[in-house]
Every structure is written in C-alpha cells, then in structure tokens.
N, C-alpha and C positions, 0 to 999 in steps of 0.2 A: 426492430433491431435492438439489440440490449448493446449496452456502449456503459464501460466503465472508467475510474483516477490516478492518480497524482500521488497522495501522498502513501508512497511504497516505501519501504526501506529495504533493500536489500544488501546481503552480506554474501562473501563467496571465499572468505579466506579463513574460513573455521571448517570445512567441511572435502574441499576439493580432491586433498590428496592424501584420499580412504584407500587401503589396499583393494587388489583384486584376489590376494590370496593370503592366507595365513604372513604374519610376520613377525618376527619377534619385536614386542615395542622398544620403543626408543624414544629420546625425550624428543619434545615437539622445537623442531629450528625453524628460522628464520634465513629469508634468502635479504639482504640488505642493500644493495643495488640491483638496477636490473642485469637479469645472465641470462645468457644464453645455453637451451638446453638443445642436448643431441641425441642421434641415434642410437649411440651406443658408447664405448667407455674412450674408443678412440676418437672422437670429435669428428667423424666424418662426414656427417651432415647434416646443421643448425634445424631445428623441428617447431622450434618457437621459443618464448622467451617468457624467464619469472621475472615480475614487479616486486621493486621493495614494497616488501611488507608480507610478501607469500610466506604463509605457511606447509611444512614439510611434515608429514607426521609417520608414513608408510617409507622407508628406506635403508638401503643398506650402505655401509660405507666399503667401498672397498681397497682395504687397505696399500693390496698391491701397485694401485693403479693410482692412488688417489683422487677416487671418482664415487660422488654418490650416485647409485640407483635407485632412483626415485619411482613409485609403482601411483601411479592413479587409476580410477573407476572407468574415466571417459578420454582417455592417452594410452598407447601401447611404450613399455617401458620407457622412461627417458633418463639422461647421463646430464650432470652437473658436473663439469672438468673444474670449472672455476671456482674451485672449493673454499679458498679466501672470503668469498662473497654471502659462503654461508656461517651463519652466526647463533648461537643460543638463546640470545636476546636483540630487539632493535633497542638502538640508544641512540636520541637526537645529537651526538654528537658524531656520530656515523658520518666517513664521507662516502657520499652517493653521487649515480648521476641522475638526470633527467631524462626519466620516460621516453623510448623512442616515439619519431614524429606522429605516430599512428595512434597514440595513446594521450586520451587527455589526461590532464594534472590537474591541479584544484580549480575552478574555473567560476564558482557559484552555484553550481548545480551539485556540486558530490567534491567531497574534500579529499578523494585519495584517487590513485590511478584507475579511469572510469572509460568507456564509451556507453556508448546510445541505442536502441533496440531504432531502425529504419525503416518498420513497416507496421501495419494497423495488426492488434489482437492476436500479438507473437504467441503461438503456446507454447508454456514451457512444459517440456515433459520429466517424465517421472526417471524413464531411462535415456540416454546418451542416441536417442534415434529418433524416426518420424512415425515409428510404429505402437512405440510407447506408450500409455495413459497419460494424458493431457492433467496436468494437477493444477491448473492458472494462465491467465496469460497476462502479458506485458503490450503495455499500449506505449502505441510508437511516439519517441524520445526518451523513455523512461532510462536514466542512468543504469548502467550497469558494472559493478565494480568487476575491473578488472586485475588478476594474480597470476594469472598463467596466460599467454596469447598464444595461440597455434598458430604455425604460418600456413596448414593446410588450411584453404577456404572453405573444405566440407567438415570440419572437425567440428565439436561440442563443446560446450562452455559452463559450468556449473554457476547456479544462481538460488538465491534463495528467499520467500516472500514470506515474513513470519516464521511461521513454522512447517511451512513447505519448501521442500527442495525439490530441484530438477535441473534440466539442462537447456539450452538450446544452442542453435546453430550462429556459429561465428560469423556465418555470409552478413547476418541479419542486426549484425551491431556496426557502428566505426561515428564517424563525428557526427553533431548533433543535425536532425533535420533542419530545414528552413522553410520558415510558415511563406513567406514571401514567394519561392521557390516553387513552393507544394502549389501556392495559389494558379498560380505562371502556369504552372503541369497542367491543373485542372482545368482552366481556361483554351486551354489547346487538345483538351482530350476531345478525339472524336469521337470515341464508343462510350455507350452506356458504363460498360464496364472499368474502363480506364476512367472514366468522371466516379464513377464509386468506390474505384482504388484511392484515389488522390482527395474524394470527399474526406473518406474515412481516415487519411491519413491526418487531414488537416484536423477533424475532428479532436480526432484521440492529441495530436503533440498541442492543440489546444489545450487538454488538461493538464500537460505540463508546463501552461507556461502562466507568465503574468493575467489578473482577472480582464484586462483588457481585451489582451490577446484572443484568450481564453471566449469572451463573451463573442469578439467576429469572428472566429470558427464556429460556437454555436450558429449563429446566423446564416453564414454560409450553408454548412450544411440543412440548416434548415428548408434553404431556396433548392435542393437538389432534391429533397427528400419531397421538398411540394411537387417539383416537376415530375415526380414520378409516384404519384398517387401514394404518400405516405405522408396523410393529414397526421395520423396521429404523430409520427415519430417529430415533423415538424414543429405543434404544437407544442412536445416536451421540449423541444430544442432554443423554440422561441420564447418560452416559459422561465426555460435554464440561464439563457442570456439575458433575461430583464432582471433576475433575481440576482447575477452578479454586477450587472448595471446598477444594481439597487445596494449592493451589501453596506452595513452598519460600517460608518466611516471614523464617527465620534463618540459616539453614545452605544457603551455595548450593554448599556444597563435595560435599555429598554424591554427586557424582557421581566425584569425585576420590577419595574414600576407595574407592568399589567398583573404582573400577581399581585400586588398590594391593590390591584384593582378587581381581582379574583378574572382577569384576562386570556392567564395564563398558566396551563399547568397539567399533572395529570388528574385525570379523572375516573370515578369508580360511579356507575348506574347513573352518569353527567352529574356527577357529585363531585366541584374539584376540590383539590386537595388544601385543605384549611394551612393557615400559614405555620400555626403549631405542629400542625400533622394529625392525621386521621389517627383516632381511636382505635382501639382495639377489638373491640365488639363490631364494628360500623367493618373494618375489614374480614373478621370471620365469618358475617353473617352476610357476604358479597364475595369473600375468597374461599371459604374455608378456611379449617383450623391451620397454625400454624405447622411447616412441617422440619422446620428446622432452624437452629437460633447455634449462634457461636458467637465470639469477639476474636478477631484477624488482628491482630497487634502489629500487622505490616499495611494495613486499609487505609490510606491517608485521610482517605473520607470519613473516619469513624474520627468523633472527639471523645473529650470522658464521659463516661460514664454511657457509651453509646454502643450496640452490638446490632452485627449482620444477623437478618429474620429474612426467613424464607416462606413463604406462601406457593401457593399453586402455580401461578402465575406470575409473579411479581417478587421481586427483592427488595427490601426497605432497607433503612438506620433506622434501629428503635432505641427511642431517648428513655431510660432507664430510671430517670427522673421524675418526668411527669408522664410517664403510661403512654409515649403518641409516637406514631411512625410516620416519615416520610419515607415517600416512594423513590428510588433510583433504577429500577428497570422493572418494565412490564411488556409482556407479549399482548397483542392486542388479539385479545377473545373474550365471548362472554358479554359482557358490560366493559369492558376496560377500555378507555380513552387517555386520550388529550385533548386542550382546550386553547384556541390560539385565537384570542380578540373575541369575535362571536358565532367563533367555528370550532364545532364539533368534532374530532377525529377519531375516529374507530377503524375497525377491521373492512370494512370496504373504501375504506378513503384512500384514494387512487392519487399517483405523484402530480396531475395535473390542477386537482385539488389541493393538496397540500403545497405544491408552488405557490397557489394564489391566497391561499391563507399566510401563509410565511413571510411572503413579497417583503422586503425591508426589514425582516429579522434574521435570516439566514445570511451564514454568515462563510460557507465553503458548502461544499458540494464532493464527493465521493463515487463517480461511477464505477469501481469496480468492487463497491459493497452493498452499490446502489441506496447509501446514503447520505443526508444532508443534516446541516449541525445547525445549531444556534445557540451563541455564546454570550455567558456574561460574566463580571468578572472573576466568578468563583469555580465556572463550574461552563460545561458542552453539553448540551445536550444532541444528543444521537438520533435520529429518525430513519429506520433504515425498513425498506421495499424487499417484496418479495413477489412475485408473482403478479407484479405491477400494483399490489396491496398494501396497506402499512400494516408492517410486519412487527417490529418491537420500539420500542425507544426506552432509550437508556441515559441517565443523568451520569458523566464522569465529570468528576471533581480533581481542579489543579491540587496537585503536590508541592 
C-alpha cells in the first residue's frame, strides 16, 4: 500500500470563480464578510455562503437590481444581494463577522477560514465530478481553505496542491478528525474492512499531526498490517515510527560533522564528494561533458562568483574561483550515490534500507512524495522514492 504527507499547502481563493462562459473582464473583488449567496437575483433561496477573503473575478453587476452575478466552474449561477459586503480591496480595518459554526477560523492548523478532508486518500479531481481524472489526493485531516461553502451536501469544492488544481466533494470535509475517536472506531470494528477503513484513516491524520502522534498511528497500523499478512508494509511502518522516535532534537549539525569525517554525502563511482567540491575532469569523465551552465541571479543557493552547471544527471554550484563543483541534486543512475555513515546508497537502495541507515539523522518524513529529509543548518536535504527505489536527492539551501 503506498501511503503518503503533511506538509501540503493549499490555496482555493485565486482560482475558484473562473467563468463557465465568455465574460467580459472586470477587476478582481472581494467579498469582506461572510454572505450569503442565492438562487437567483431575488434572494429566494440561500445556496451557500462566501468567507471573507473570497475572491470574485467572473461577474456581472446588475444594475437594476443591485445584485451581482457571480458565474463559477463548479456552481450553477449564484446572486450576491448583499452587495455592501462586496469590496475592491480587504483592509484590516474591515468590520466583519465570524465564520459560521461549520467553519473553522485560525485555529493552528491553517490561519484563514479552513475545514478538514474526513476520510483516507480523498482524490481530488481534475473536473467538479467522480468521473473525472484523479490529479492527487488528500490524506485525511489535511486543511482545507475554505471561500465558497455550498449547503448542497453533493456539491464540489475547488482545491489546489502546488500547481495542481481540482475539486472535491464537500460531503468529505467539516471539523478536524479525532485520532482518540478513530482509535475507539477501530477497536469496535468487526469486519476486516471497516478495521482498514479506520487503520487507514488513523494512518493518514497521523501525518498531520504532532511527531508523537504521528509515530502511534504508525504503530498501530503496523499491528493491522501484521495481522493480515503484510510483513512488508509493517516493517516500513515500524521503521517510519522509530525514525521519528529518533528525530535530531539538538544537534541538527550532525550531518556536518560526518562530512568533515567524509560520512556523509554524495557520491560519484563511491567517490564522496571532497569538501571543496569535485573537479571538473573527475565529473566529465564519470557524467559527461557539461551540458548546460547559467548564473540564476534569483538562486539563493548561488554566492559570488558561483553559477548553475548541468550535467546528465546531476545539477551542481560551480565555484568560478577555484574550478570545483558541489553537487545539489542527482538522479540515482549509473554510479551515482550517497553516503550515509558506512552506507552506501544507490539506485536499488530500497526505503527499508535507507530508514536504517538514516535512524537518528532524519529529520521529517513526506508520504505523498514519498520522501524523507535530513537537515542542518544550512541547507534539507531531500531523499525522495519511487518504485520503492531511491529515486533522486536533492540538497535545498535556506534563503
């Protein structure tokens, strides 16, 4: 079973209310409290409701009635009577109200009007249905900003993960699960299946919560995944939870110290990477010629005198200076590695492997990229899986 994370960002107020048909543009407004949107221009009957901070960008006003109509992707036309409410800009000194009951407000988890995705490996789709192409899914607790609330319970909800958009079903959001709750369910489920409903649920809002948390849902499901003949997924489970049992509490340098002990790092034919940075002959004659070199004047990672080089396989910083490149991402083919204590990693080093190399340096965990990080204080590195393989790792450097 692939089981993915946590740190998602998503945004739903730049996007939502796209027309469905030609419109003439109009500048983009603001709804600054929450209002109530209707059927039609006479208020006849409430459909659901915008949060401040929605954005409006498909609409006509009309004059006569003073009422906008509002055109969305995934809504059949809807009417704003309460036209006060809408505004050209927000300005904190707006009086607003408070979010009806059904809507959280800033709460720790998501600072603007939000609910919760309530069930394991939501997909979201690509169009406003179930028939749709599946673009990602949302693992259950994951915030969801909410701008628009429908009060039909079969209606769609726009959501966006990166640079993917889509939709999903409103049934499937409202306030935040409860790991205690989930447990309870589980413990009473009689069928196999309802114990793998309620596994997985705990599973997944384990990766949104505290590393505690977090570590006894791995466990748990661990013991469900044993009792039904799935040593391996166990294994990674019970792997997953000692490494956050483990994570770097004080010392995030410890990865720093193993490179100055040549511990840690990448590696090219198990040749790690010198502290000055591999040559340039020593990379051609193990990558290939260069095949591309620029300077990014927006790279935070680039100092003076230092430019982005591209190879076959791999991206460096090359010091401009003294002739040497360090590595910041490499696909693992070939000879290309990493080097972690007295472990070797390459292209068949498998996530069970690399847990137990890592134990005590990693430092978060990523299931829905299927990667794991280990930080220190300059710079993440990235480990990220593919076909239960290690796939690439990439060095990103704080700004």
């Amino acid at each position: 079973m692939k089981k993915a994370l946590l740190f998602v960002v998503l945004s739903t107020n730049q996007f939502w209310a796209q027309p469905k048909h030609p419109v003439k543009p109009l500048p983009r407004l603001y709804v600054v409290t929450p209002t109530v949107a209707f059927n039609n221009e006479k208020g006849s009957k409430a459909v659901g409701i915008f949060l401040r901070g929605a954005s409006i960008d498909s609409y006509e006003f009309l004059e006569d009635k003073y009422v906008y109509k509002v055109y969305t992707p995934h809504t059949e036309t809807i009417y704003i009577t309460d036209t006060y409410n809408v505004k050209d800009r927000l300005n904190g000194k707006d009086d607003y109200e408070k979010s009806p009951a059904i809507i959280v407000e800033n709460d720790g988890y998501y600072g603007s009007p939000h609910l919760f995705t309530t069930v394991a490996s939501l997909k979201i789709r690509e169009l406003p249905n179930s028939s749709s192409a599946a673009v990602g899914n949302l693992l259950n607790g994951t915030p969801v900003p909410i701008y628009y609330y429908p009060y039909n319970t079969e209606a769609w909800i726009p959501v966006q993960i990166d640079d993917k958009k889509g939709y999903i079903p409103v049934k499937y959001v409202g306030k935040r699960p409860d790991l205690s709750d989930l447990k309870n369910q589980y413990k009473k489920a009689s069928t196999l299946e309802d114990q793998k409903k309620f596994a997985e649920r705990i599973l997944e809002l384990g990766w949104n919560s505290n590393p505690e948390e977090n570590e006894a849902a791995l466990r748990l499901y661990a013991e469900f995944a044993s009792k039904n003949n799935q040593q391996d997924v166990a294994q990674i489970c019970l792997l997953q939870a000692d490494v956050l049992k483990n994570i770097p509490k004080d010392d995030f340098n410890l990865p720093i110290k193993l490179q100055k002990q040549k511990q840690f790092g990448f590696t090219i034919n198990n040749e790690i990477e010198p502290e000055k940075g591999f040559k340039k002959s020593f990379l051609e004659t193990n990558l290939g010629k260069i095949i591309d070199q620029y300077t990014n004047l927006d790279d935070c990672g680039l100092g003076d005198y230092e430019t982005n080089v591209f190879f076959n396989s791999v991206e460096c910083i090359g010091h401009d200076v003294n002739k040497t490149y360090h590595i910041r991402s490499m696909e693992m083919i070939n000879t290309n590695g990493f080097k972690i204590k007295n472990t070797y990693l390459n292209n068949s080093t498998t996530p069970s492997e690399f847990l137990k190399a890592g134990m005590g340096l990693i430092s978060s965990i990523n299931p829905l990229t299927n990667s794991y990080y280990i930080s220190n204080d300059y710079m993440t590195y990235e480990f990220q899986f593919k076909n239960d393989r290690l796939f690439k790792v990439s060095a990103h450097y704080y700004c």
